[in-house]
PDB file of N, H, CA, C and O in Angstrom:
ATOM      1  N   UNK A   1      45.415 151.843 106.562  1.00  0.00           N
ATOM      2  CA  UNK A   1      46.142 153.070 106.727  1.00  0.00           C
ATOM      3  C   UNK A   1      47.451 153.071 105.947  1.00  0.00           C
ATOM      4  O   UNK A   1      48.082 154.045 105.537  1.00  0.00           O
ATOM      5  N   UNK A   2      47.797 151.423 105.797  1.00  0.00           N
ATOM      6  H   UNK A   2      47.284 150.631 106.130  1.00  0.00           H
ATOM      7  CA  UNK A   2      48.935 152.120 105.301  1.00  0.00           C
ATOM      8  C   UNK A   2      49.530 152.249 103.514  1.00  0.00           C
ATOM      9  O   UNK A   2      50.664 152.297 103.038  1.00  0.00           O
ATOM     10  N   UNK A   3      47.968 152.274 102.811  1.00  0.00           N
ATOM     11  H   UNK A   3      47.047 152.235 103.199  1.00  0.00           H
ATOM     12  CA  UNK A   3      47.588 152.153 101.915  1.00  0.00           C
ATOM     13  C   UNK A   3      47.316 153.968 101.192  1.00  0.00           C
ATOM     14  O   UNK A   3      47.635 154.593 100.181  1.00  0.00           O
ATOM     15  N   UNK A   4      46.554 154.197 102.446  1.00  0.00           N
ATOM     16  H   UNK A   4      46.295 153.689 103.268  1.00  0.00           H
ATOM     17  CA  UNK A   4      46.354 155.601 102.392  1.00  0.00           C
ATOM     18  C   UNK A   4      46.776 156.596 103.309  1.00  0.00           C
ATOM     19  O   UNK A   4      45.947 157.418 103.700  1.00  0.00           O
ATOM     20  N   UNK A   5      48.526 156.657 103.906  1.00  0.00           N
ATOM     21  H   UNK A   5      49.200 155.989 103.589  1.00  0.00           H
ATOM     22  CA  UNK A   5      48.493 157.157 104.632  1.00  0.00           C
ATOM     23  C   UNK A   5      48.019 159.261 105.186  1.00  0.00           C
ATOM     24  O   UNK A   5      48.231 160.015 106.136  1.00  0.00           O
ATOM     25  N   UNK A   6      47.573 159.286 104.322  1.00  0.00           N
ATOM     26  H   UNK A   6      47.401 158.674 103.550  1.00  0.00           H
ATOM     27  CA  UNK A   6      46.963 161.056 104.319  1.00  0.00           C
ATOM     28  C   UNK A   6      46.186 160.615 104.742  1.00  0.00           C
ATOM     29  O   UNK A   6      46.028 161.448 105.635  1.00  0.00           O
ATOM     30  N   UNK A   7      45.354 159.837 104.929  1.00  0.00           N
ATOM     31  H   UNK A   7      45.482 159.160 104.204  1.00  0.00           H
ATOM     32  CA  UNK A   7      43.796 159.552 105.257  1.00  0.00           C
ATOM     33  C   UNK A   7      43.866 159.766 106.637  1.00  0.00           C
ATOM     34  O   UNK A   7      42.852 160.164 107.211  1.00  0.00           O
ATOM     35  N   UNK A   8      44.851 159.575 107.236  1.00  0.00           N
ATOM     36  H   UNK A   8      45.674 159.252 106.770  1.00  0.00           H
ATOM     37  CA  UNK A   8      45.290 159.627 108.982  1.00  0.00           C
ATOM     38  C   UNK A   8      44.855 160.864 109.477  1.00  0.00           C
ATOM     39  O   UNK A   8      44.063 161.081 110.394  1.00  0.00           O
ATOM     40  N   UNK A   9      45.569 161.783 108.643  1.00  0.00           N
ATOM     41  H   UNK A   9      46.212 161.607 107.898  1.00  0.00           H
ATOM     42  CA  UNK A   9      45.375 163.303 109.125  1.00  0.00           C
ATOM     43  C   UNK A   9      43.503 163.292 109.647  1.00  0.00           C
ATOM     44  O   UNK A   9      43.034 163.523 110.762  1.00  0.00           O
ATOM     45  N   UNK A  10      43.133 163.108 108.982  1.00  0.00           N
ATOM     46  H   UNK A  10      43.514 162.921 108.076  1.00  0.00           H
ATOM     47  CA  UNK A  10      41.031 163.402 109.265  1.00  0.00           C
ATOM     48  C   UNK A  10      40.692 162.148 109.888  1.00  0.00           C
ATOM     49  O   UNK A  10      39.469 162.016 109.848  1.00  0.00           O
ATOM     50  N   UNK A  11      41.124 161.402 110.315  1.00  0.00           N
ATOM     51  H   UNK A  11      42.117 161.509 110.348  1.00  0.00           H
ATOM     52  CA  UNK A  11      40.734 159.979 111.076  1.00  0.00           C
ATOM     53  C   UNK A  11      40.711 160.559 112.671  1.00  0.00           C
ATOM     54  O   UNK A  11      41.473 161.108 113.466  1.00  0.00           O
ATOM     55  N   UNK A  12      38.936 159.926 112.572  1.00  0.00           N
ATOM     56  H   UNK A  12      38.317 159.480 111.926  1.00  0.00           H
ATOM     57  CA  UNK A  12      38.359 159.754 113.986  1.00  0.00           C
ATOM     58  C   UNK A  12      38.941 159.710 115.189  1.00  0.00           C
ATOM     59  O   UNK A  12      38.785 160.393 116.201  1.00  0.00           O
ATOM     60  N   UNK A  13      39.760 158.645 114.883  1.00  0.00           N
ATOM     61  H   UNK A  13      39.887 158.090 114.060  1.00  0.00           H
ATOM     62  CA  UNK A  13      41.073 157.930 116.069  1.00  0.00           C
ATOM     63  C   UNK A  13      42.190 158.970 116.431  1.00  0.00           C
ATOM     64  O   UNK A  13      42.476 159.382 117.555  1.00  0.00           O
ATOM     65  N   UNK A  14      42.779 159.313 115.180  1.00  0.00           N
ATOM     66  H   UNK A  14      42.546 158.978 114.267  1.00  0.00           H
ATOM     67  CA  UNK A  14      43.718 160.407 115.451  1.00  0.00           C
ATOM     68  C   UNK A  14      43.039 161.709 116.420  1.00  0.00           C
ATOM     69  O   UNK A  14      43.569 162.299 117.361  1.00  0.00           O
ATOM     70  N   UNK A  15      41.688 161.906 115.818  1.00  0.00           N
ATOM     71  H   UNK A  15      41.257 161.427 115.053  1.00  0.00           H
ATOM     72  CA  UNK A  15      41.106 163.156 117.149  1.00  0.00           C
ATOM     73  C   UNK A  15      40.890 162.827 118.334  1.00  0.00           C
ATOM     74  O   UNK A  15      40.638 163.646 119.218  1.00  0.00           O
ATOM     75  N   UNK A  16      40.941 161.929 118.456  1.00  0.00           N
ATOM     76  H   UNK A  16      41.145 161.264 117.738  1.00  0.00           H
ATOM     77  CA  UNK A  16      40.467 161.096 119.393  1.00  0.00           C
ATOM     78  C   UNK A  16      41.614 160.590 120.347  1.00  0.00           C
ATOM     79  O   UNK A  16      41.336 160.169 121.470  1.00  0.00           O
ATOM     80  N   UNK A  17      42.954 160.640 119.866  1.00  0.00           N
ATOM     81  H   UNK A  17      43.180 160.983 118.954  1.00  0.00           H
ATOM     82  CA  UNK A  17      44.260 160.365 120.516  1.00  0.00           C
ATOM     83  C   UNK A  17      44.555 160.795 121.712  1.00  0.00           C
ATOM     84  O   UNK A  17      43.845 161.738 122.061  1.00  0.00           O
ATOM     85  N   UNK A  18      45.210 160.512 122.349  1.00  0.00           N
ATOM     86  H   UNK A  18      45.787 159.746 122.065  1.00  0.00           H
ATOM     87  CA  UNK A  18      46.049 160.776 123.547  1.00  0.00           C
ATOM     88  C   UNK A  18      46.479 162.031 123.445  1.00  0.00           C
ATOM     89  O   UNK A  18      47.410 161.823 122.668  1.00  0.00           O
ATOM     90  N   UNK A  19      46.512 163.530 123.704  1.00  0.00           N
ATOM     91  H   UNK A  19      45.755 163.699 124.335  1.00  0.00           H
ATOM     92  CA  UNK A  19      46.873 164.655 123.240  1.00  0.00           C
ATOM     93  C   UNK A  19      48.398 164.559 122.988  1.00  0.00           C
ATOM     94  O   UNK A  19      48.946 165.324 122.194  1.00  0.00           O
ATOM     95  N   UNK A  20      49.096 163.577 123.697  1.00  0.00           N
ATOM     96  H   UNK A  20      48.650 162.956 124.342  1.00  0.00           H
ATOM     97  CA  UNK A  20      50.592 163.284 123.680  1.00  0.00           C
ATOM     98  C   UNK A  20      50.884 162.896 121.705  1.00  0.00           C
ATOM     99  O   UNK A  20      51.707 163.378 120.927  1.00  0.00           O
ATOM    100  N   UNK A  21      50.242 162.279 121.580  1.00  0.00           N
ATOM    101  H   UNK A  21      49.574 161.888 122.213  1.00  0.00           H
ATOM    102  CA  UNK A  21      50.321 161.442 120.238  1.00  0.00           C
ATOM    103  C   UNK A  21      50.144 162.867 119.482  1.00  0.00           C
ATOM    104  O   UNK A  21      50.976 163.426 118.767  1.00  0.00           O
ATOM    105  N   UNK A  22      48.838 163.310 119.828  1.00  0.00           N
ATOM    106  H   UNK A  22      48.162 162.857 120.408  1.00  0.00           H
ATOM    107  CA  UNK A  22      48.443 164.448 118.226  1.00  0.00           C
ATOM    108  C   UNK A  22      49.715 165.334 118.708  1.00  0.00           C
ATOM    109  O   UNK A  22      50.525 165.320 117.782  1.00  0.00           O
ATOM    110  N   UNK A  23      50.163 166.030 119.699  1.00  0.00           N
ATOM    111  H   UNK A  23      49.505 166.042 120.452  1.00  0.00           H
ATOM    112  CA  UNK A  23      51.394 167.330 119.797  1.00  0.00           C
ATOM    113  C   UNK A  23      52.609 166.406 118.965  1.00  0.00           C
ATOM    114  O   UNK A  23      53.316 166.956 118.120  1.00  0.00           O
ATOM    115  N   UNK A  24      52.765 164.920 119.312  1.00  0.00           N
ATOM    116  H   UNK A  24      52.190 164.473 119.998  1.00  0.00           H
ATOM    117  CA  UNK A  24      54.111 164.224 118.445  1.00  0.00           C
ATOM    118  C   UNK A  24      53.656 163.975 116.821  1.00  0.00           C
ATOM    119  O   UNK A  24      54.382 163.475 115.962  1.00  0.00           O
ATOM    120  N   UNK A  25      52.715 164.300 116.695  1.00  0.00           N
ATOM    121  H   UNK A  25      52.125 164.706 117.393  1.00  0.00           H
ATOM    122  CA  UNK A  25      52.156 163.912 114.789  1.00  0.00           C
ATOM    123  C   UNK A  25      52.311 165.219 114.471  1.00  0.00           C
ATOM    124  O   UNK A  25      52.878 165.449 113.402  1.00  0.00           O
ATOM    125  N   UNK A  26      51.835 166.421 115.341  1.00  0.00           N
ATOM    126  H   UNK A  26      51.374 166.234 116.208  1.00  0.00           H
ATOM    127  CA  UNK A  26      52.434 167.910 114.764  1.00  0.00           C
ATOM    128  C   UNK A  26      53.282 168.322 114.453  1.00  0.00           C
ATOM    129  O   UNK A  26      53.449 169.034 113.463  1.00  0.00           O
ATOM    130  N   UNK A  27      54.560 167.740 115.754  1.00  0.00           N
ATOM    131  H   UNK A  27      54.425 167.162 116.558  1.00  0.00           H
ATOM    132  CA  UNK A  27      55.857 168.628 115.787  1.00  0.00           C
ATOM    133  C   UNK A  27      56.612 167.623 114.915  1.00  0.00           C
ATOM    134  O   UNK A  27      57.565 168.178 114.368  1.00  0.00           O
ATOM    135  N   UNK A  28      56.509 166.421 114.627  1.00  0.00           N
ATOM    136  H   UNK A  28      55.735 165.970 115.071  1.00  0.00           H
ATOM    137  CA  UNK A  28      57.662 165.509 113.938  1.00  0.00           C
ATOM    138  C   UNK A  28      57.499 164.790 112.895  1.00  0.00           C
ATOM    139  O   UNK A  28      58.348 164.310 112.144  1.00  0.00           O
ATOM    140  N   UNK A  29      55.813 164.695 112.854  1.00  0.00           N
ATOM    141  H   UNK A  29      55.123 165.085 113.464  1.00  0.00           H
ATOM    142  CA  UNK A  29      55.622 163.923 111.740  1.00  0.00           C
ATOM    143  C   UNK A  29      54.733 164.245 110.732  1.00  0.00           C
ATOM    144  O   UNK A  29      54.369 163.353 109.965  1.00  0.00           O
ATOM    145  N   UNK A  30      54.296 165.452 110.600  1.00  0.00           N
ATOM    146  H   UNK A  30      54.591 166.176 111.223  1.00  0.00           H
ATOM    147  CA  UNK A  30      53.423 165.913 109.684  1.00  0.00           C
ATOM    148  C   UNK A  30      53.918 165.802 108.286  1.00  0.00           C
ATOM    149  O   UNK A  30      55.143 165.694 108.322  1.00  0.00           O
ATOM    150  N   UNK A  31      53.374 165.781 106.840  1.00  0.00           N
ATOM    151  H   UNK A  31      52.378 165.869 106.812  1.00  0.00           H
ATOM    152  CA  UNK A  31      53.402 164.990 105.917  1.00  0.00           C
ATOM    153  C   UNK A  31      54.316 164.048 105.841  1.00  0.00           C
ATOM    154  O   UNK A  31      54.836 163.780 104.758  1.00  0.00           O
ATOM    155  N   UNK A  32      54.655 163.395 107.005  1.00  0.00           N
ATOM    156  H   UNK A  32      54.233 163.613 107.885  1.00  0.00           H
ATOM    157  CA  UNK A  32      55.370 161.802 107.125  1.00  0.00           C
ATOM    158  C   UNK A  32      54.219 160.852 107.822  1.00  0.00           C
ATOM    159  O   UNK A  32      54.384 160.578 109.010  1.00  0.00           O
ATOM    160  N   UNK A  33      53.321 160.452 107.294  1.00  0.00           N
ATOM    161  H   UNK A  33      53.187 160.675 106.329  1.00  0.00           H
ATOM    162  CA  UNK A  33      52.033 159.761 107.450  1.00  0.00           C
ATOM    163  C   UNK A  33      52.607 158.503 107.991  1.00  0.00           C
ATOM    164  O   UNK A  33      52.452 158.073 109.134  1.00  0.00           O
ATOM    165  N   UNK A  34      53.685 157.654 106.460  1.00  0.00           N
ATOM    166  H   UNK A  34      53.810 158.004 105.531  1.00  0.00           H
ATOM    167  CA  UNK A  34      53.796 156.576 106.961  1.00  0.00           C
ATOM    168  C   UNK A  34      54.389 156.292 108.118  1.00  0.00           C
ATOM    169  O   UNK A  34      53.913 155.531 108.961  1.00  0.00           O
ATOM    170  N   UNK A  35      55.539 156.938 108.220  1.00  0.00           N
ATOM    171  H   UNK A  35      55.925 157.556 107.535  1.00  0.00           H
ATOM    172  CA  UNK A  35      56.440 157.140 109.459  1.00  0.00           C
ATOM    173  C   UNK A  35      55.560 157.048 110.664  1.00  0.00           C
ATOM    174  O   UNK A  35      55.764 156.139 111.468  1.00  0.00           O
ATOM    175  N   UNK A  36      54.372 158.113 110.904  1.00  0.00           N
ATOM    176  H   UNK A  36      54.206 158.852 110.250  1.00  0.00           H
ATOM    177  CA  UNK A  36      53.673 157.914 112.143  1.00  0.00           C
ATOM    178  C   UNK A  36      52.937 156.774 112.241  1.00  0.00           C
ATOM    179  O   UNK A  36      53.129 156.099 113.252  1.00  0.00           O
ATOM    180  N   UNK A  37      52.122 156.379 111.423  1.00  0.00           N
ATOM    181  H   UNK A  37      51.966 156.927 110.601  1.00  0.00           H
ATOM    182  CA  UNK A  37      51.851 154.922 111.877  1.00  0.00           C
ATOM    183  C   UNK A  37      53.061 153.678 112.060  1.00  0.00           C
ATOM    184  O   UNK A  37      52.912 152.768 112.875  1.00  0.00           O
ATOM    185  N   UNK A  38      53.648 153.736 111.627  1.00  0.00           N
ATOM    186  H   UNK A  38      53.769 154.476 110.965  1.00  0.00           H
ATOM    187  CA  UNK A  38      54.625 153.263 112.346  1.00  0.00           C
ATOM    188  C   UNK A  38      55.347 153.581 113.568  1.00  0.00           C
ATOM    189  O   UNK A  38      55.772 152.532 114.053  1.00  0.00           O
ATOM    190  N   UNK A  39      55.544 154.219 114.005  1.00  0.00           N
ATOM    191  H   UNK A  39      55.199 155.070 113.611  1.00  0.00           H
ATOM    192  CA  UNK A  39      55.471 154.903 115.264  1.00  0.00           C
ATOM    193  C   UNK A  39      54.309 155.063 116.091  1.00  0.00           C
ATOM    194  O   UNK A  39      54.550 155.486 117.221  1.00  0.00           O
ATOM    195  N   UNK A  40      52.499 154.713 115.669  1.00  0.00           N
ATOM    196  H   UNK A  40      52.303 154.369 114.751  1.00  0.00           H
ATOM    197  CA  UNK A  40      51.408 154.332 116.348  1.00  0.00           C
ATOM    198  C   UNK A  40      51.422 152.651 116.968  1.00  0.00           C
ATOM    199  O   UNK A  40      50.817 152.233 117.955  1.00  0.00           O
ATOM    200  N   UNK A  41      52.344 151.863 116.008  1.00  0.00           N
ATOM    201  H   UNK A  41      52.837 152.203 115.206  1.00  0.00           H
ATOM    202  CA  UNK A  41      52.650 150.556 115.834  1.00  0.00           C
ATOM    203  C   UNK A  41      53.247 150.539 117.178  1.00  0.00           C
ATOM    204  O   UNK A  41      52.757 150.015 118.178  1.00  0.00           O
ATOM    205  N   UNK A  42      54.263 151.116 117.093  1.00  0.00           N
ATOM    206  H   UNK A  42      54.660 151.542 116.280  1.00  0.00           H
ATOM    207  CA  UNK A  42      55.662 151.024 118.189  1.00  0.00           C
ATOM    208  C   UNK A  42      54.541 151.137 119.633  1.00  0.00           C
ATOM    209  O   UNK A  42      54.432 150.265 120.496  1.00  0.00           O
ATOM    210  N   UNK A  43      53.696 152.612 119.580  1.00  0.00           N
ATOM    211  H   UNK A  43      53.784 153.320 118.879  1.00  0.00           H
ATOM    212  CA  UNK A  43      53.475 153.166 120.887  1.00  0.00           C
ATOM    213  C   UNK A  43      52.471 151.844 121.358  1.00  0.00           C
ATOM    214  O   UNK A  43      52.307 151.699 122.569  1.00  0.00           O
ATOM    215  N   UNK A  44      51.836 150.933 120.469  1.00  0.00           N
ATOM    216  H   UNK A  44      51.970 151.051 119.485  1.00  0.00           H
ATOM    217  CA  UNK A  44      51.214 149.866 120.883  1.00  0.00           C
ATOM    218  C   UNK A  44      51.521 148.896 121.273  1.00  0.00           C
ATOM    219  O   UNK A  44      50.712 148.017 121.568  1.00  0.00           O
ATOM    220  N   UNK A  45      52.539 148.807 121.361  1.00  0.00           N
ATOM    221  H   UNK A  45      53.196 149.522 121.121  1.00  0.00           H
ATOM    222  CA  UNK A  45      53.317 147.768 121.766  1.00  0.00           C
ATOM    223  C   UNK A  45      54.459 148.031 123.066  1.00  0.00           C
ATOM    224  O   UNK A  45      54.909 147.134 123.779  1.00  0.00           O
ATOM    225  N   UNK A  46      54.731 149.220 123.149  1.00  0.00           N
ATOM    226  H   UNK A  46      54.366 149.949 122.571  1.00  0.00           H
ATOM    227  CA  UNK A  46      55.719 149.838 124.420  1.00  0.00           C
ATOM    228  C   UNK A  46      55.494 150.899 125.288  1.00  0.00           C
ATOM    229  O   UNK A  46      55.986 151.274 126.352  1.00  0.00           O
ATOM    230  N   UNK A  47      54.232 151.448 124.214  1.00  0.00           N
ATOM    231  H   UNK A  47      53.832 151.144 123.349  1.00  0.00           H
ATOM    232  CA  UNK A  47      53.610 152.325 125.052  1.00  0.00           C
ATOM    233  C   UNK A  47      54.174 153.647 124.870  1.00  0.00           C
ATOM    234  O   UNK A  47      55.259 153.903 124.346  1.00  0.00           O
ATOM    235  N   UNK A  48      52.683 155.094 125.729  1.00  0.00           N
ATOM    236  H   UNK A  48      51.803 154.886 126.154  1.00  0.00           H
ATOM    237  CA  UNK A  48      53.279 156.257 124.874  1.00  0.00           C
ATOM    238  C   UNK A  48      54.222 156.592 125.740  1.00  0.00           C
ATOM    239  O   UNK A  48      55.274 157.021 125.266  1.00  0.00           O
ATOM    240  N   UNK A  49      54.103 156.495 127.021  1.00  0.00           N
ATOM    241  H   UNK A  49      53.248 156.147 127.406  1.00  0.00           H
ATOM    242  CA  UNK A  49      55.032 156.590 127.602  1.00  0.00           C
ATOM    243  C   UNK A  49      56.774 156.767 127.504  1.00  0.00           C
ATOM    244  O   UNK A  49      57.536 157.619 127.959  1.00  0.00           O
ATOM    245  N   UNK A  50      57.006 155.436 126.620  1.00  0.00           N
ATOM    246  H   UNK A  50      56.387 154.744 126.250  1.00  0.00           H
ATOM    247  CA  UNK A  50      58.316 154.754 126.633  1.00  0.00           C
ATOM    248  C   UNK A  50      58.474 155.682 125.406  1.00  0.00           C
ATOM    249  O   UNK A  50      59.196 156.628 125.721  1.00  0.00           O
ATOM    250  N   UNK A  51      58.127 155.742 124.326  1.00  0.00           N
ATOM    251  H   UNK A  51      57.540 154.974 124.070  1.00  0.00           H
ATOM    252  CA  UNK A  51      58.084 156.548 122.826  1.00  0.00           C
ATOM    253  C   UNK A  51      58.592 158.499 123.179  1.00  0.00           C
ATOM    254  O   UNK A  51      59.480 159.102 122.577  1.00  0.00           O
ATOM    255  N   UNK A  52      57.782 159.018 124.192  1.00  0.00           N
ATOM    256  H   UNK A  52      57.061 158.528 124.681  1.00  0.00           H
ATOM    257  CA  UNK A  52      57.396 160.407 124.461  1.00  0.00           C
ATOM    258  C   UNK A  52      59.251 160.326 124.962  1.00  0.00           C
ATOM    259  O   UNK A  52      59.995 161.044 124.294  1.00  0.00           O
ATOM    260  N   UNK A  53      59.995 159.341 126.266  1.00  0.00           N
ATOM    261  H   UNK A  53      59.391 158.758 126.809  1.00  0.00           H
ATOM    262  CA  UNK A  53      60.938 159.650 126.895  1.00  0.00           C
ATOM    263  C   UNK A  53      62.033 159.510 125.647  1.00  0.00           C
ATOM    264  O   UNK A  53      63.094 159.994 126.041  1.00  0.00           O
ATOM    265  N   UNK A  54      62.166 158.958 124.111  1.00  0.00           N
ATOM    266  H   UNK A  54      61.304 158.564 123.791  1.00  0.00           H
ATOM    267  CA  UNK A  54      62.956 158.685 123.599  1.00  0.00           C
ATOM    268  C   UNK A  54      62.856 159.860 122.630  1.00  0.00           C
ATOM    269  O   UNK A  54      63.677 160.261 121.805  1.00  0.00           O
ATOM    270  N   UNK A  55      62.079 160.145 122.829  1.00  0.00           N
ATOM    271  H   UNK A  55      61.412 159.819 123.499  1.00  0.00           H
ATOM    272  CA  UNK A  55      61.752 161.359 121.866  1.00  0.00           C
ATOM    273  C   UNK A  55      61.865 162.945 122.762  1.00  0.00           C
ATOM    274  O   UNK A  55      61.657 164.065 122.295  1.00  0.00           O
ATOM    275  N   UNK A  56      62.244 162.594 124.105  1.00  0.00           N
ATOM    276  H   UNK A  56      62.413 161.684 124.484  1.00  0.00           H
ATOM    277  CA  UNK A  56      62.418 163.735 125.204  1.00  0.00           C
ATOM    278  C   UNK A  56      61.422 164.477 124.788  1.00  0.00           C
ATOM    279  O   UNK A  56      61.701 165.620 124.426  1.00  0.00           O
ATOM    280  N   UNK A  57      60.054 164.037 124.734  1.00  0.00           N
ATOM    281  H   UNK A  57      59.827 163.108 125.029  1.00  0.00           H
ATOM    282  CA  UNK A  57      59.055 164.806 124.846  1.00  0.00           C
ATOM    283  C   UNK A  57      58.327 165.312 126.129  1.00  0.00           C
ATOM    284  O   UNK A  57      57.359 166.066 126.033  1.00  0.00           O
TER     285      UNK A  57
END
């Protein structure tokens, strides 16, 4: 992914997300690919939880 990050946008996984994740890839990170996987990184590790409250989502 992080080779090709556009490729994210049409990825399985991404439809497949937590609806929390796809509304935060809409509103903040759309053509910032790399940025969101990095921020998929984070939510794997702390969770979406912890990510959604820092982001007052």
């Amino acid at each position: 992914m992080f080779r090709k990050p556009a490729a994210l946008i049409n990825n399985t996984a991404l439809k497949q997300a937590d609806n929390s994740l796809k509304e935060i890839y809409d509103n903040y990170y759309k053509s910032r690919e790399k940025d969101f996987i990095e921020l998929i990184q984070l939510v794997g590790e702390i969770g979406i939880d912890e990510v959604k409250e820092v982001l007052k989502y």
